[in-house]
C-alpha positions as CSV (number, residue, x, y, z in Angstrom):
1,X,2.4,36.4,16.4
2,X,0.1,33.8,17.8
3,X,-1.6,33.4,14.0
4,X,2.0,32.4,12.9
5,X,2.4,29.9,15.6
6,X,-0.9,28.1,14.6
7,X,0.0,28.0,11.2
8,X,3.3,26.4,11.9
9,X,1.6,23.9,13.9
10,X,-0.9,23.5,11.6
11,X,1.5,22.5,8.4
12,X,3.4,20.7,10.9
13,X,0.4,18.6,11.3
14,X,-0.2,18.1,8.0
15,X,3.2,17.6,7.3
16,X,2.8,14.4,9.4
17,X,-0.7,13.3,8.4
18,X,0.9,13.4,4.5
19,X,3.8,10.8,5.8
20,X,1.3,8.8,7.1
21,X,-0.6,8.5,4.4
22,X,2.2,8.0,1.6
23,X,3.6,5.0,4.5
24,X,-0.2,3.9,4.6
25,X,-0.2,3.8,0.7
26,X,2.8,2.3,0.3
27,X,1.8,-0.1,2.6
28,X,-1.5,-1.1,0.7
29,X,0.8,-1.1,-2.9
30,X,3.1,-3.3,-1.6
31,X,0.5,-5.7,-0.2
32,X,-1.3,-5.5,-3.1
33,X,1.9,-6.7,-5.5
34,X,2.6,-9.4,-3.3
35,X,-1.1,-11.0,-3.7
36,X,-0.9,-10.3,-7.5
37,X,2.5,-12.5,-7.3
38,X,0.9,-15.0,-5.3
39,X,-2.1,-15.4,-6.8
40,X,-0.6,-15.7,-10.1
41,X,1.9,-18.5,-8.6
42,X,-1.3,-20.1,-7.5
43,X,-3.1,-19.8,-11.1
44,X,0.0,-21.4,-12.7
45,X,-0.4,-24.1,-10.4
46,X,-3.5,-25.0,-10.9
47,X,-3.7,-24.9,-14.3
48,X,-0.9,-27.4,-14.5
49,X,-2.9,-29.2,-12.1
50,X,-5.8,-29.4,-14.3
51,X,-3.7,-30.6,-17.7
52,X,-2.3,-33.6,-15.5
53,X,-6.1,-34.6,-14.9
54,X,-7.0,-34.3,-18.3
């Protein structure tokens, strides 16, 4: 009975380390996106910039 207990535990455990990890990813995607976005912004700028000079 005690072998059953751990193993619940256990994928219990992992169960929550899993959520972490897809938050954790989300997380890093979404981030990731939004610097894409605002680098891009950034670039479009700047190379607007750079026709006015010339």
């Amino acid at each position: 009975m005690d072998r059953i207990l751990t193993d619940w535990q256990r994928r219990d455990d992992l169960e929550a380390l899993q959520l972490l990890l897809r938050r954790m990813v989300q997380d890093i995607n979404r981030f990731s996106d939004e610097a894409r976005n605002r680098l891009a912004t950034l670039n479009q700028k700047l190379v607007m910039l750079e026709r006015n000079i010339k």
